[in-house]
N, C-alpha and C positions, 0 to 999 in steps of 0.2 A: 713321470711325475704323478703325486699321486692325486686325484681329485679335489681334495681338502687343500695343496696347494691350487690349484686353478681355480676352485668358486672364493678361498680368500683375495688374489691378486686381482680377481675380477671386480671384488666389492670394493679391495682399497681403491683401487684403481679404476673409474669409471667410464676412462677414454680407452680403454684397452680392447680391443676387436677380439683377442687372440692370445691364445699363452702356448707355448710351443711344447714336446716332450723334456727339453735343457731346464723349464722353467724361464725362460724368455719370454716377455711380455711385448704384444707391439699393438702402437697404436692406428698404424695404418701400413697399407703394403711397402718395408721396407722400413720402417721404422720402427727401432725400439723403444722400449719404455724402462726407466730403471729401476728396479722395484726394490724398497726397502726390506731384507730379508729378516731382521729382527718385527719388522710390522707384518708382515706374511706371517709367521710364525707364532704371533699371540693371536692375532685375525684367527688363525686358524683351532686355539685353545678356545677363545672364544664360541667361535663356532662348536667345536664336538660340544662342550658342556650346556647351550643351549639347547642343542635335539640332544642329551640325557637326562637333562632336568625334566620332571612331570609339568602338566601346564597349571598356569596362577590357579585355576579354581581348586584344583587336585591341590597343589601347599598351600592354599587357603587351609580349605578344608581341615588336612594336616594341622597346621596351626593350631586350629581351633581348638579341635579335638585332642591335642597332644601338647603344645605350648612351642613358642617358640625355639626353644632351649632344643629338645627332641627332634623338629624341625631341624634344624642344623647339623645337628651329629647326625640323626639318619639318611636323610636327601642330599643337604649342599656338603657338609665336609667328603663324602667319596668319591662326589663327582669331581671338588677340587683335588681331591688326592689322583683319581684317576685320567685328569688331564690338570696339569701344572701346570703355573704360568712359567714361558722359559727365562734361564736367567742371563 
C-alpha cells in the first residue's frame, strides 16, 4: 500500500492505530475499521495537490503581479489536471 493511502485513512479516520499492507484499517488489537474507499481516494487527491501547490504568500504574490485569471491557468489548472478528482 502506498503511503498516500495510509496518511489519508489515517486523517479520515482518527481512531485508527494502524492500516495494514491490504489497506486494512484497525482500531485496536483485533479490530477492524471499515474505511470508505471513494473517501481514501479524494483524501488522497487532496492531499498530493496541497504539497504541489506553492504556499498562499507565493500565489498571493502571483496574483498580484499577474492577475488572477494567470494565476489559475499557470498554478491551479495543472495541478488539477495532474491529480483529478476521482469519479
Amino acid at each position: 500500500m502506498a503511503h498516500a493511502d495510509k496518511e489519508a485513512i489515517m486523517i479520515l479516520y482518527p481512531d485508527v492505530l494502524d492500516v495494514d499492507a491490504d489497506g486494512k484499517a484497525w482500531i485496536s488489537s483485533g479490530v477492524e475499521q471499515t474505511v470508505d474507499a471513494d473517501a481514501v481516494a479524494l483524501k488522497k487527491v487532496q492531499l498530493s495537490r496541497k504539497n504541489e501547490y506553492p504556499d498562499w504568500g507565493t500565489q498571493l504574490d502571483y496574483i498580484y503581479h499577474n492577475g488572477v485569471d494567470k494565476w489559475k491557468t499557470d498554478i491551479v489548472d495543472p495541478v488539477k489536471a495532474k491529480y483529478p478528482k476521482p469519479s
